[in-house]
N, C-alpha and C positions, 0 to 999 in steps of 0.2 A: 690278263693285263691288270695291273694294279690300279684304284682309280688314281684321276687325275695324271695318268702318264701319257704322253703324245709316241705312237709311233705311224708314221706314215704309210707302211706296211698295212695294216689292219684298216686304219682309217679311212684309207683312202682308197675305190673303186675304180683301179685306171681304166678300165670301158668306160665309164660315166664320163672320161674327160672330156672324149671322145664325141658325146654327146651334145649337139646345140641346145637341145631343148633343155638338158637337166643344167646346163650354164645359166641359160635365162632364167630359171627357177630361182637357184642358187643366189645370184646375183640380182635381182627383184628385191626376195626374201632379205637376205642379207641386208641391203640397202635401206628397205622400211624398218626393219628391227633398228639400226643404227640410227636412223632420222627419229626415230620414236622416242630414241633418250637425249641425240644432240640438239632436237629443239628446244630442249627445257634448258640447255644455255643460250641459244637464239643465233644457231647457224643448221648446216643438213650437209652432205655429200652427196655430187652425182656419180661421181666414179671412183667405184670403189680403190682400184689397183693404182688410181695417181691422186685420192685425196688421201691415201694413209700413207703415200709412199716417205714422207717430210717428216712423218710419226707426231705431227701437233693434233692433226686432227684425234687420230689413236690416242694421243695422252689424255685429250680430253672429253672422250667417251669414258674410258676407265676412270676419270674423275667423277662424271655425273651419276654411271650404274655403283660404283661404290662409295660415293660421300664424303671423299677423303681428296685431300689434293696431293700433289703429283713434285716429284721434284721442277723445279723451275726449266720450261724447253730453253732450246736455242731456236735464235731466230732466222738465222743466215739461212741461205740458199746452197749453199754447197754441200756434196754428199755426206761429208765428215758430220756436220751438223744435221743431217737426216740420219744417218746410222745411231749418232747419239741418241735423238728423240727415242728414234723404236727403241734403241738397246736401255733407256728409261725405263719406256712401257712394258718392256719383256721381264726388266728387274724387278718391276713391283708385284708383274701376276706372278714371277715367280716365290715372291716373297711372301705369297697369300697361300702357299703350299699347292697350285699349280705349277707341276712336271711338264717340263719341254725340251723333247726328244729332238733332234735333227730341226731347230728353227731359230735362226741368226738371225740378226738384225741387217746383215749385206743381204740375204736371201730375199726379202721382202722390199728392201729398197731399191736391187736389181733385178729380182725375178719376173721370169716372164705372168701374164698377165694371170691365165688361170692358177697358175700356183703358186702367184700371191691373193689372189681372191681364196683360196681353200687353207692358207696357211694362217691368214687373218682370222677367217671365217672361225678358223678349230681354235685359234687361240681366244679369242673374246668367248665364243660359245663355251668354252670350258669353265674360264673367269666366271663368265655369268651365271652359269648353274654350278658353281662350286657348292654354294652354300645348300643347293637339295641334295640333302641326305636323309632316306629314311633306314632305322632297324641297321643302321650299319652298311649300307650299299651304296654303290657309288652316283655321282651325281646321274649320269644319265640312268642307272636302275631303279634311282631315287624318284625320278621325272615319273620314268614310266610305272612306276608303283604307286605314285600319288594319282595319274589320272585312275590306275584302276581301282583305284576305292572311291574318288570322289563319282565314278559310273557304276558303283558296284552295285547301288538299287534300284538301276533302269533295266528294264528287262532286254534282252537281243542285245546289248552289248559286251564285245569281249576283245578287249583291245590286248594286244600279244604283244606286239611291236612298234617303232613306231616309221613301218615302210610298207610291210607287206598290207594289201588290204583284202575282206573277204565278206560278201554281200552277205548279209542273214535277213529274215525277216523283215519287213517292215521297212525296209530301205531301197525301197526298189526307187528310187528316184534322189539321190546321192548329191547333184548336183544343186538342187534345190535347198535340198538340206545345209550343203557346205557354204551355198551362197547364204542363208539367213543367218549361220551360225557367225559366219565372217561382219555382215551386218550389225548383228546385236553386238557384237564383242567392240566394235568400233563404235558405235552409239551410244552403251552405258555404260563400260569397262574402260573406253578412252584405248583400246588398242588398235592398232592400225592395221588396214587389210594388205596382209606380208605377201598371200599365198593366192593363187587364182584357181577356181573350182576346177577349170578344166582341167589343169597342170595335174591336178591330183585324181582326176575321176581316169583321165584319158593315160597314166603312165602306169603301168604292171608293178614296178615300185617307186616311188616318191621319196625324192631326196629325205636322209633320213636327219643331216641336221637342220634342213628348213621346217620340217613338221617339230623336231626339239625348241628349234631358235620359237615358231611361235607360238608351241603348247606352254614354255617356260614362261612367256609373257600371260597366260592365264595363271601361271601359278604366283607371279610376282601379285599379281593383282589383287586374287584371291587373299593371299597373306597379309596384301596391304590394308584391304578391306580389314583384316581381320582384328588387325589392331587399332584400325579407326573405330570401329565397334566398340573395342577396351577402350579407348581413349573417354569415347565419349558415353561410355560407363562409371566411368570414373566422375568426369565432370556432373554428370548428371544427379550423381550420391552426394559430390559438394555442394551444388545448386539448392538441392532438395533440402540438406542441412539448411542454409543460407537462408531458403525461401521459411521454413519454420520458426527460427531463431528471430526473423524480421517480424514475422506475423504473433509470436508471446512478446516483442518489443512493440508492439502496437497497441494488442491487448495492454499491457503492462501500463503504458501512456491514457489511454483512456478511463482504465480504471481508478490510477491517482487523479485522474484531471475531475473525473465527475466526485470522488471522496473529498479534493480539498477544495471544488464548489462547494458540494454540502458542508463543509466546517466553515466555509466564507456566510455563507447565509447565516447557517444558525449560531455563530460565535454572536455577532450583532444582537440577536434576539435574548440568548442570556445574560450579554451585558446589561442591557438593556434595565436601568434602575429607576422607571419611573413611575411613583407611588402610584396608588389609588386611593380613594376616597372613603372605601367601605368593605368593608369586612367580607361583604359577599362577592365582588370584584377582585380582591387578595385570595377567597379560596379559588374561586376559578383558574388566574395566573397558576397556582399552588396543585391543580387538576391539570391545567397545560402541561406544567411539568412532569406532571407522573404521568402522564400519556405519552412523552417524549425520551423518558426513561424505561418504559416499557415498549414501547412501538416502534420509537422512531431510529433511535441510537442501536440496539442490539442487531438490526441487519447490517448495519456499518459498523460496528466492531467485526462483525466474519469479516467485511468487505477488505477489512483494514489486514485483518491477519490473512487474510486469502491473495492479498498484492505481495507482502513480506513471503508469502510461501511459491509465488508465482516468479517473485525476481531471485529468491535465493534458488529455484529450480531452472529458470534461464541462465543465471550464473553457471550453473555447474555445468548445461549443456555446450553453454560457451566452452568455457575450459576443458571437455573431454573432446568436442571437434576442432580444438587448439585455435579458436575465436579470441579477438579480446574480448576482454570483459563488458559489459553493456553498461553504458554513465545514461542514465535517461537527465529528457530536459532539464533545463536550470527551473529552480526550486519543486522536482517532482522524483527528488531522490527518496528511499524510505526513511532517513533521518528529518527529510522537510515534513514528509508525511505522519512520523514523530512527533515532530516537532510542533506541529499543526492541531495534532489530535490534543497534546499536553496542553497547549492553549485553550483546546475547549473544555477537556476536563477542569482548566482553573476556575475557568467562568463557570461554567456551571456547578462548580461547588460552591463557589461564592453568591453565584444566584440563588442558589437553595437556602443557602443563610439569609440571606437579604428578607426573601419569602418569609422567614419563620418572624425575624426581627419585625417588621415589617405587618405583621397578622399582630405580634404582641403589640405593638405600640399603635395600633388601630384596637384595638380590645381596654385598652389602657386609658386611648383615648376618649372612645364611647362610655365608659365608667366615667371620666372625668366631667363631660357635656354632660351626660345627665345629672350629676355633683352639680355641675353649676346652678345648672338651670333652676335643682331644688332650692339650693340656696339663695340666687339671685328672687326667685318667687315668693321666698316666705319672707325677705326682705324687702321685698317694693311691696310686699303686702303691708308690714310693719309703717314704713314710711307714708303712706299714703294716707295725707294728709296733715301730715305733721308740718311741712312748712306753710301753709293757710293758720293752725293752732300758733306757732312761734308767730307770725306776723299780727296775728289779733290784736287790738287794741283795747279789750276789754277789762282792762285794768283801769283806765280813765275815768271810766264810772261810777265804777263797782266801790263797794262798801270799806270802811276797814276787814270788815271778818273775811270779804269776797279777795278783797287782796292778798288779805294774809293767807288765804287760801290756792290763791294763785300762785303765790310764792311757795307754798308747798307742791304747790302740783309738780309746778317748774322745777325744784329738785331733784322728788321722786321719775321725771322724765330725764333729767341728766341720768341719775342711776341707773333707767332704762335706757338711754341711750350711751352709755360705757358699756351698759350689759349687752349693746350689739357688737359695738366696737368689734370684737373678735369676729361674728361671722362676716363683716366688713373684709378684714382683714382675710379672712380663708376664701372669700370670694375673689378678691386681688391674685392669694397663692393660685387658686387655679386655672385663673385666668393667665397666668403669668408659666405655669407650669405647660399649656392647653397650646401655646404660642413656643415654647420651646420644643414642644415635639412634632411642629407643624404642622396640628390642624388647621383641616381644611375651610373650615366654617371660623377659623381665627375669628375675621374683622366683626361678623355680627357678635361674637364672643366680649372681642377688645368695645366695642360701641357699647355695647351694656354693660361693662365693667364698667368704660369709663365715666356714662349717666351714672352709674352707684354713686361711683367715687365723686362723683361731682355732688351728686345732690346728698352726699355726707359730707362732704365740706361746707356745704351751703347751710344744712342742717347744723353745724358747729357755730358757724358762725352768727345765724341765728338766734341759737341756744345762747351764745355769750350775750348775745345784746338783748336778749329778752332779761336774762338775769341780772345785768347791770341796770335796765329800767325798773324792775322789780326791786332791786335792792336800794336804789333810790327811792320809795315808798315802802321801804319794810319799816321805817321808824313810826308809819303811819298803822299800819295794822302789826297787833298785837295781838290779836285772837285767831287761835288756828286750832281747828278740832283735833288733837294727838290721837285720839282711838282710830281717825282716817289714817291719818299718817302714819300712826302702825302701822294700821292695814296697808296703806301702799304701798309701804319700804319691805313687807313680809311678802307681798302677795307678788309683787313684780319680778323678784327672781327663782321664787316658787314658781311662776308663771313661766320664767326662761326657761327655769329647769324641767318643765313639762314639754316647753316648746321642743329643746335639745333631745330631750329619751324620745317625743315623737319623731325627731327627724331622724333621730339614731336607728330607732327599730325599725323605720322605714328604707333605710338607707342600702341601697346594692352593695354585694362585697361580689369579690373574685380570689379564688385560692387556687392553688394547683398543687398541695400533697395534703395530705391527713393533717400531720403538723398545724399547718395554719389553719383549717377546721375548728382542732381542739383548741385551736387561742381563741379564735372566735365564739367558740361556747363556754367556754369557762369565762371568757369577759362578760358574757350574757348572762349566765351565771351569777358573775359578782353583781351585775346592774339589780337580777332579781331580789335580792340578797339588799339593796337598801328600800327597798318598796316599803318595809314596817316603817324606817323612818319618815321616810317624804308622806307616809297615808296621815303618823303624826302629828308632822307640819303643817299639813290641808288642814287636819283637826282645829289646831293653832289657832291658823288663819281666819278657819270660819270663826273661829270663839269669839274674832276681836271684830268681826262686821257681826255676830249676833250681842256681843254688849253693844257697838255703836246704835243697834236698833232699840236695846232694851234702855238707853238713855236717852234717845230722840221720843221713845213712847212715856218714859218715866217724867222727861223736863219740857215737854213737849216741843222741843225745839223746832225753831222754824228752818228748815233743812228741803232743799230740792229735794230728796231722796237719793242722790248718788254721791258715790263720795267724788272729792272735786280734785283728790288728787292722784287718782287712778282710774281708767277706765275696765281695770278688770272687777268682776262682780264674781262673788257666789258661783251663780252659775256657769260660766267661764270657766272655774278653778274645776267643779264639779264633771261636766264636761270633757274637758281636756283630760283629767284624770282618769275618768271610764274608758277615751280613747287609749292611754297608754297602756289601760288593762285589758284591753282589747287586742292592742300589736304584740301584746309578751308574746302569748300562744305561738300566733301569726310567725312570731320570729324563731320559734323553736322550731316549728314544722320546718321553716325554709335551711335551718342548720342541719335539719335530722337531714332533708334531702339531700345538701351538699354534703353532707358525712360518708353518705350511702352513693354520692357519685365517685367521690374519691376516693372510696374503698374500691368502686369498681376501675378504674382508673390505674390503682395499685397494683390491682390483678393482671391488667394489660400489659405494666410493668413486666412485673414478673414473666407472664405470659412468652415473652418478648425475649427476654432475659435467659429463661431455660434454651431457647431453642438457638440463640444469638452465642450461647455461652460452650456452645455443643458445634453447630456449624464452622465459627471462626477458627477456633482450634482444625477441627477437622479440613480444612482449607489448606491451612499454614501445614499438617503433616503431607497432602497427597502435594503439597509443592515442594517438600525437602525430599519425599518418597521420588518425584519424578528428576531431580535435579540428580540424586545418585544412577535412578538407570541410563541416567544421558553419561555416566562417567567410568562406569561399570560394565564387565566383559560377564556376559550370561549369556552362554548358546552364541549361534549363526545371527547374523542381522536378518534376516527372513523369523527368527525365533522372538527376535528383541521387536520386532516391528510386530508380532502377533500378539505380544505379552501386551506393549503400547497401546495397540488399537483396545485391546479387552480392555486396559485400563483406562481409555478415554472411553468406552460404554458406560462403565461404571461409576466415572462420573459423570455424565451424560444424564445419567440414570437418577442421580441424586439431584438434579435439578425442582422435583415436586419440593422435597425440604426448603429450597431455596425462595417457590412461589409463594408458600406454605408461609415462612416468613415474611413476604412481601405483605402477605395479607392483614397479617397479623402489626404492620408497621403501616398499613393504613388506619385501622384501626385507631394505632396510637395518634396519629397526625389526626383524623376526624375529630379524636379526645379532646386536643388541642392539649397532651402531652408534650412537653418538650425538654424533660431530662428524664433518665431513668438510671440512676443509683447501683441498681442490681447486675448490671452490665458494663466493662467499655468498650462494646460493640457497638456500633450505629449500622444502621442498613446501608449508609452510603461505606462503610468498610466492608460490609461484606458482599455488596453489588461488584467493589474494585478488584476484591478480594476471587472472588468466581470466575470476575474477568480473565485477568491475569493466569487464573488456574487453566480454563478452558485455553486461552492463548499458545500457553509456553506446552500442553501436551501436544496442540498441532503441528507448534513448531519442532518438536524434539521429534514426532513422529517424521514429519519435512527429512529433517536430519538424518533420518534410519534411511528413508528412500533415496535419499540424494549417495548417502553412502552406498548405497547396492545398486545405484545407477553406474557410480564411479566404478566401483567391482566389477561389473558387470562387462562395460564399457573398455577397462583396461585389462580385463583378465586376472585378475588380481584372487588368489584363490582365499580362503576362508581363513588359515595359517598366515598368510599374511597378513590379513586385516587385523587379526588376534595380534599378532606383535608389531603392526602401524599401530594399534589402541593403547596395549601392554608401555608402547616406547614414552607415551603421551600424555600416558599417566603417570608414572613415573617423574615426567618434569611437568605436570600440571600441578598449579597448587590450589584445589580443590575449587577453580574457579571456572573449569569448563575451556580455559584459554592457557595458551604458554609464554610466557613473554621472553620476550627479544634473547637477556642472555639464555633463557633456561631451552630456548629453540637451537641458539647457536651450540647449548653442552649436549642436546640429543641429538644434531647432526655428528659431531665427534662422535659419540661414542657409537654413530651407525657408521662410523670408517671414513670419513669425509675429510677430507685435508684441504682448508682453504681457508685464505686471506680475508683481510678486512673487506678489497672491493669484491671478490665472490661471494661474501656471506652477504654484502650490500647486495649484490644485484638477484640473490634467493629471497630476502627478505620485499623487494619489488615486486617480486611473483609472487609469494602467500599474503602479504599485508601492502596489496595497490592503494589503499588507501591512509598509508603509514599513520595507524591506528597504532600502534605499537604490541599488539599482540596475534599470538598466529591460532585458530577454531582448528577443532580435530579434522575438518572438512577441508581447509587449506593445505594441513598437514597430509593427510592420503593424497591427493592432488596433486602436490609435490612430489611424494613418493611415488604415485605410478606414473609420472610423468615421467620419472628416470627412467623408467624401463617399456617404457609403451611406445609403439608403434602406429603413429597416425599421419593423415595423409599432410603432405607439406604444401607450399606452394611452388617451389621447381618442380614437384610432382605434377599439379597440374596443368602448368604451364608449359611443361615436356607431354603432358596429355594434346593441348589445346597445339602444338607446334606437330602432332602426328594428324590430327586433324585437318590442320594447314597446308598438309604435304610438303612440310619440313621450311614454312617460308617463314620469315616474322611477323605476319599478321595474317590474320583472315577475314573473309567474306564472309558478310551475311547469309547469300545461296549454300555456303559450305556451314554454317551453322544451324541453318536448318534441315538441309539434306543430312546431319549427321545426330542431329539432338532430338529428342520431342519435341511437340511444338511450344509450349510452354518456358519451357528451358528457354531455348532456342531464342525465345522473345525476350526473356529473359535478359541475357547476354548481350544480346542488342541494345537496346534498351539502356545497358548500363558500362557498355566499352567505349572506349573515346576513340576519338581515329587515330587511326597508325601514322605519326608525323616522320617514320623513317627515311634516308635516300634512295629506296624503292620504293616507295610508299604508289600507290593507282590509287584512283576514284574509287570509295568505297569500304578503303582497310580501316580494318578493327586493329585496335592496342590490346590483344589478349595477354600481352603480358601484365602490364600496369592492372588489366584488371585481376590477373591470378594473386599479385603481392595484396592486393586492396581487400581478398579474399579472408585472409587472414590476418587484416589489419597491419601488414609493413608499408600501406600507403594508403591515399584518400582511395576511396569509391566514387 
């Protein structure tokens, strides 16, 4: 018999009919099988032969076991409308390629009772094991070939048929067994108990389609299981995805949140411009800083390229489990993070300038306070007592000759008091100079300027009215010694000029190259160089106070012994002059040293220079070196990624040259160096410079991985990648990027036909952030997206609805009786409830959360 053909001949057992007991059987069995699927519409039959007889009930079993609905019944009461129903039902199973031999739809809606119980009975049980087939055999050889393999590793079983039975082994108690098997299967298989132990221990053979009708409800089960298994295999790989993808978008957030903390703190601190007072306070700041450039910054630059390597590698995992793309929170994108880091680099190059500016004009200024002081000193030594001498009244007295002599004196004190005029005047300049570069000590500075200034004006004024009372009695005195008043007029700015080369030879310098060294000794130089004249002039000087003596001893003149119009003597001149022959020496030694520091100085230069002039260079090639192998086809990306790493060892490696310099550019800063000629390297170029190098290889290397992840990911073989690169080079213009049109002529010429809005809505997908240009990483992206196969969301959503047992939402209990536990909580956790018109207490929205999955709705 061919399967699926109905003959009543073979089938059917006419002694069985005969039979009470195998009726009851029959008709039990039957009846549970059929309530086992009509209650999942929400009715049941008690009698078989007059609830199928209308054929509504019939149409709506074969609704529920196969999924499909049915032509629409009638509804009437009359047989014309029952014959239709069945001759419906009989049309569909036959339409399912069950054969039905000898079975009308009058037969079953007027046949007597047992032979429409057997007629039903063979048609639905045919329907329902239609679909077991194994190896080509037919449904019932199919049955009975699945139980014996799924018993095929118990030992004493050997099932032949499924009527005859025969004890073996270990079943001496048959009943027992049938009743437990019947138990479990109704407890946690959900089947219902069809069959009664006895029926089957107590009859020689047992109806052979009640033991089909309820072995086939182990095989539905079993099958159904099996795909809930896949179901929630599936789900459990998106999850897993999902669950990782959220935990690097975590990571991701923490890491910028704690890097643009530390840029919030320390931006403040390098802006931070607020002087100090002392040189030794500026080197510290100036020590801050290089402790901050060595210590504190270089674990946050990896920090910084480690977030850039961590989102462009979340990115890509997004896009290969067909994710959207990740937007982290408002300002903690990596453009803010950019964006953030260039702000601190401004400040803190500005602040390093400040430092240097800042150490000079505190160096500048300590040379200047000391200037002052010297000259404010040798001047209030000067003054001191000169306005008590102008106030004197001792001319009231005094003789003709004391007058006249007075009135000399008073002269030769103008001439010394013009001959200060100038350091007057350089005490103001630096006082005035000392206040423009806001020292700190200004006010005591400006307070003794301004006593100078004052008790010089006081002193003028003075001087004028002492010489207008004088000169009202100069008609009275006529006699005035001339050999004195040579002497004073010679000796007083002989006397300045001794003053001036002492304060000269005494006087601090500050240079900072060779150059101004040799000016300062060659001025030194020419100074020595008038010493024969001024020892001359001293000669002079004394010749005219040793005749004034050889004529006060020759005419015995009556004479105080001093001259009356100068307080300098002999000794003074004599004096002062062994001093200035004293500080020449003095002054050469202190040139020779500064000569001998700035040669050392020079050297550091240089020093500085060789090794500044060798690294930068070397810098600028391994960056043009790495920007061609980022554009360049050499070997497998596993080859390009091995050649990268070697070549970030090697410069890795070269880092001692870079310390090595470092060292050697403290050095110059301790010098208090601050140009160097020989070089236009500065160390803050080549700190940027190494940055930037060590940066862009992790990132190119990034880029190898992320490309062999995508390969990997999409299948994508090695020939391919070779001409995704080969295409991309070709319209790149040597910038690492393709822009817009030159994207839109390499889809043309890879065969692509389409419009303005499809090339709009590709260019959405490679450039989300309409940047205007498309990375070789977007571009493969693109390309294996056209051809890769990944899971969608009707996929899992057809996963989570086999889970459901085909409803539109699920239960919690059925998400964790089918998930891990994790999962499971998972899902929970983040499903909203089912607001459908079947919706119970308790439904989940598994749908909205499958689209939410893959970003076509909220989560």
């Amino acid at each position: 018999v061919s399967p699926g053909e109905y003959r009543s001949e073979d089938d059917w057992d006419r002694d069985m009919l005969l039979d009470p007991a195998w009726e009851k059987q029959q008709r039990k069995t039957f009846t549970a099988w059929c309530n086992s699927h009509l209650r999942k519409a929400g009715t049941q039959i008690e009698n078989i032969e007059e609830d199928f007889r209308d054929g509504l009930k019939l149409m709506l079993l074969l609704e529920v076991i196969s999924g499909e609905r049915l032509a629409k019944p009638e509804r009437g009461k009359m047989r014309v409308h029952k014959i239709s129903n069945v001759n419906k039902a009989l049309h569909y199973i036959t339409s399912k390629g069950v054969k039905l031999v000898s079975i009308g739809a009058e037969e079953i809606v007027d046949g007597n009772a047992k032979m429409t119980l057997g007629m039903i009975w063979t048609i639905i049980l045919r329907f329902a094991i239609q679909d077991i087939s194994v190896e080509e055999t037919s449904a019932k050889e199919g049955l009975l070939l699945w139980c014996q393999r799924k018993t095929a590793p118990y030992k004493n079983v050997n099932i032949q048929n499924f009527h005859i039975r025969a004890l073996v082994k270990g079943s001496d108690d048959p009943m027992t067994n049938l009743n437990t098997a019947f138990d479990v299967a109704e407890k946690y298989l959900d089947i219902p108990k069809m069959l009664d132990a006895e029926d089957i221990v107590s009859t020689l053979r047992p109806d052979e389609k009640a033991i089909m009708t309820y072995v086939s409800c182990y095989y539905h089960a079993f099958s159904g299981k099996q795909k809930a298994e896949t179901a929630a295999n599936r789900i459990c790989k998106v999850l897993a995805v999902n669950q990782e993808n959220e935990q690097l978008m975590e990571d991701y957030e923490k890491l910028a949140s704690d890097l643009l903390e530390w840029i919030r703190r320390t931006i403040p601190w390098l802006e931070n411009r607020a002087p100090e007072n002392t040189m030794q306070a500026m080197q510290q700041k100036l020590e801050d800083f290089r402790d901050y450039r060595r210590q504190h910054k270089p674990p946050k630059v990896q920090e910084k390229c480690q977030l850039e390597i961590n989102f462009n590698t979340l990115q890509t995992k997004l896009r290969l489990s067909n994710r959207p793309a990740f937007m982290p929170s408002e300002g903690k994108m990596v453009s803010d993070v950019s964006n953030a880091w260039g702000g601190l680099e401004g400040a803190e190059k500005g602040y390093e300038e400040w430092l240097l500016n800042e150490i000079r004009r505190l160096e500048r200024l300590d040379h200047l306070a000391e200037k002052f002081r010297q000259k404010a000193a040798i001047h209030e030594t000067w003054t001191e007592g000169k306005e008590v001498m102008l106030q004197a009244r001792d001319f009231e007295t005094a003789s003709l000759s004391e007058i006249k002599a007075l009135l000399k004196k008073h002269e030769a004190f103008e001439s010394d008091l013009a001959a200060h005029q100038d350091r007057v005047e350089q005490i103001a300049a630096i006082a005035q100079e000392l206040n423009e570069l806001d020292y700190y000590d200004s006010p005591s500075v400006n307070a003794r300027c301004q006593n100078i200034c004052d008790q010089w004006d006081a002193l003028g004024a003075l001087t004028q009215k002492r010489s207008e009372a004088l000169q009202r009695t100069e008609k009275l005195l006529e006699t005035i010694d001339q050999l004195y008043l040579e002497f004073a007029k010679r000796a007083a700015p002989f006397n300045n000029w001794m003053e001036g080369a002492m304060e000269d030879l005494q006087d601090t310098f500050i240079v900072h190259t060779i150059e101004e060294i040799q000016g300062l000794s060659t001025a030194h130089e020419q100074f020595k160089a008038t010493l024969p004249d001024a020892d001359k002039e001293r000669g002079a000087i004394l010749g005219i106070h040793n005749e004034i003596a050889k004529i006060v001893a020759t005419y015995h003149v009556n004479m105080a012994g001093t001259n009356p119009y100068t307080t300098i003597n002999p000794q003074d001149i004599n004096a002062k002059w062994d001093k200035v022959r004293q500080l020449v020496p003095q002054r050469d030694q202190a040139l020779i040293e500064e000569h001998a520091r700035q040669q050392n100085n020079e050297r550091l230069r240089r020093q500085f220079a060789n090794q500044a002039n060798v690294i930068g260079p070397w810098i600028q090639t391994k960056m043009e070196e790495i920007g061609r192998i980022s554009i360049e086809m050499h070997g497998t990306l596993e080859d390009q990624l091995t050649h990268l790493r070697q070549y970030e060892k090697n410069i890795v490696n070269y880092k001692p040259k870079i310390d090595q310099l470092e060292g050697d550019h403290q050095l110059i800063q301790e010098a208090l160096i601050f140009d160097n000629k020989h070089t236009n390297y500065t160390m803050e170029h080549i700190r940027v410079g190494w940055e930037q190098l060590l940066t862009t290889i992790a990132r190119t290397i990034n880029e190898i991985e992320n490309q062999i992840l995508t390969r990997d990911a999409k299948g994508i073989s090695q020939d391919q990648m070779n001409e995704f690169r080969a295409s991309f080079n070709h319209f790149d213009r040597k910038t690492g990027m393709m822009e817009a049109e030159d994207f839109k002529t390499c889809l043309i010429s890879l065969g692509y036909n389409m419009g303005e809005a499809e090339f709009s809505r590709i260019m959405s997908i490679v450039d989300p952030n309409r940047v205007g240009v498309v990375t070789f990483q977007a571009f493969i992206d693109f390309m294996s997206r056209e051809t890769a196969d990944t899971d969608t969301a009707d996929q899992v959503m057809a996963s989570f609805k086999v889970l459901a047992g085909d409803k539109n939402y699920i239960l919690a209990d059925e998400l964790r009786r089918e998930l891990p536990p994790d999962q499971a909580e998972y899902c929970i956790a983040r499903m909203a409830p089912y607001a459908g018109p079947d919706a119970i207490p308790g439904a989940l929205d598994y749908m909205s959360f499958s689209t939410a999955l893959y970003g076509e709705s909220d989560l």
